[in-house]
N, C-alpha and C positions, 0 to 999 in steps of 0.2 A: 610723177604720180598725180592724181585726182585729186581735188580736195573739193569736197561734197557741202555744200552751205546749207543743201536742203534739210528740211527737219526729216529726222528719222522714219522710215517707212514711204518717202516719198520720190526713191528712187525709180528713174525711170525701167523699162524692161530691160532697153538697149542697152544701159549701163549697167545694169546689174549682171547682163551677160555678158559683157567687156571686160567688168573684174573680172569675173570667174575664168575666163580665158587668161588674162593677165596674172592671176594667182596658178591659176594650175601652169602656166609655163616657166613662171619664174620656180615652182616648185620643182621641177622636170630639171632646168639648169642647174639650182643649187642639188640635187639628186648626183648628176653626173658630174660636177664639180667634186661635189664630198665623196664620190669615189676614185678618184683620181684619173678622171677621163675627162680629155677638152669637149666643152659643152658643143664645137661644131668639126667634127671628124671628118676630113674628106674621105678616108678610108670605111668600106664598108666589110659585112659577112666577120668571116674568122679572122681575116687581116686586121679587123678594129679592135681586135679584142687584146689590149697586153694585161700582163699582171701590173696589179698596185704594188707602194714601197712592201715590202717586205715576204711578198709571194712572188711565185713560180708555176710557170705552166704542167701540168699533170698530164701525163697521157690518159687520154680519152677526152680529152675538155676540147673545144673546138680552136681550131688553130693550133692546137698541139700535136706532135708527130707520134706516132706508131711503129715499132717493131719494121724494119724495113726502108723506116721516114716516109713512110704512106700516112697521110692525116685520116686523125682516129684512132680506134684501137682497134685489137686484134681479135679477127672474130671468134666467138666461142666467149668471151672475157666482159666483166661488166663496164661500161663505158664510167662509170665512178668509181673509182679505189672505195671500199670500204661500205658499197650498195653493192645488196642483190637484189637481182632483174632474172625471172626465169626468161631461158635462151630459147626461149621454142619457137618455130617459125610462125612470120604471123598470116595474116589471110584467111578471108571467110571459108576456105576450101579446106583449111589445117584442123579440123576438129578431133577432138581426143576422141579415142574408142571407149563407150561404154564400160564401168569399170561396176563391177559388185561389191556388195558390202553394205552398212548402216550408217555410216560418217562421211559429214561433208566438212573441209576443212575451208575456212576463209580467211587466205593471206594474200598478201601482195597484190589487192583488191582482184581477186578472182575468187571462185568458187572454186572446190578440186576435191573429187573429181567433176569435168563439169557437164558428165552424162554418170548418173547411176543406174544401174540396175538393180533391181528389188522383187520381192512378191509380195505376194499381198497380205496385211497385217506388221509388215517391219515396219519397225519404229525408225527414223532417220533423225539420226542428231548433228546439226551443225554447230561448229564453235567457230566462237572470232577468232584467230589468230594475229590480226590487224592491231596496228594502236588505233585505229580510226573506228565510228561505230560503222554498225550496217544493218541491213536487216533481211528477212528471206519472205518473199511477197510473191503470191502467185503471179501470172503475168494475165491481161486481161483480167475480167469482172467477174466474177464468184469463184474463186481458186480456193482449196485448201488452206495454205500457205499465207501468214499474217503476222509475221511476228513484229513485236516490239523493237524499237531499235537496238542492236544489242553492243555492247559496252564492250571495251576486251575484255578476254578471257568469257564471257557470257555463251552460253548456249541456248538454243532452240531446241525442240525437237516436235513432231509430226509424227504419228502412226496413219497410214495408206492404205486405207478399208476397201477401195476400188481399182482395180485396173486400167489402165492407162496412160501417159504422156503428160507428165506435168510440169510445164515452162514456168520456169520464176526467173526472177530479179531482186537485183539492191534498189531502192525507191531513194536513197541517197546516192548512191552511184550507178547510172539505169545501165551504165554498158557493161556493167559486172550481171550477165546472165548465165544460168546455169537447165540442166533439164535433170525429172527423177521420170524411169522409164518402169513402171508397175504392172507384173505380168502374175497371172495364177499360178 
């Protein structure tokens, strides 16, 4: 170790970044030490991964086997015991069909549904169903859509005076977008 004679604040730059490299690696070792992994593995991916004393590998955890002994789990299933994960396939191309109604539900950080249909004058209420907040913000500059960040169990709601296509988003979670499609 260093031992620093200078008076306080008179550390060089050099040095000051040298600890800092030297405290964040020793933190990173003692990190993977106090989990019961050697701090230089030659083994990498899912083969590095074993359980510590007292656990066992779960299907779906990586390097764990699957129904078959295919690594992974089975599809249709959530890859965590005990999480759910809607199964829906992903891909910009998989969009849900326009669904009618006044209620927008926001769980498992999506919107749903996450095309509405509506006329004009419905009032639309979204609630959190998240434990995380969110909020429902137009997308682009002068939208309708502003709410406050909303808390679980919280709701918004919006009445839709005009017709039209209205893109919004989470402004805490931007890839949580949804659209309200407003026709006479």
């Amino acid at each position: 170790m260093y031992l620093n004679l200078r008076a306080p604040g008179r550390r060089s730059r050099a040095a000051a970044g040298t600890a800092v490299v030297i405290v964040a690696a020793a933190g990173a070792l003692g990190l993977l030490s106090a989990c019961g992994q050697p701090s230089h593995s030659p083994a990498t991916g899912a083969a590095a991964l074993t359980p510590g004393p007292g656990q066992h590998r779960t299907p779906g955890m990586p390097g764990a086997t699957g129904p078959g002994g295919a690594a992974g789990s089975a599809s249709g299933t959530s890859p965590m015991p005990g999480m759910s994960m809607p199964m829906s396939p992903s891909g910009k191309g998989a969009q849900a069909a326009p669904v009618a109604g006044d209620a927008v539900a926001i769980e498992n950080f999506a919107f749903s549904p996450a095309t509405l249909k509506i006329k004009v004058g419905t009032t639309v209420t979204w609630t959190n169903r998240d434990t995380d907040a969110h909020t429902v913000t137009s997308t682009g500059s002068g939208g309708p859509l502003r709410s406050a960040a909303l808390a679980p169990h919280a709701t918004y709601r919006h009445t839709f005076t005009e017709p039209g296509t209205y893109a919004y988003l989470c402004t805490i979670h931007p890839f949580m977008t949804a659209t309200v499609e407003v026709t006479r």
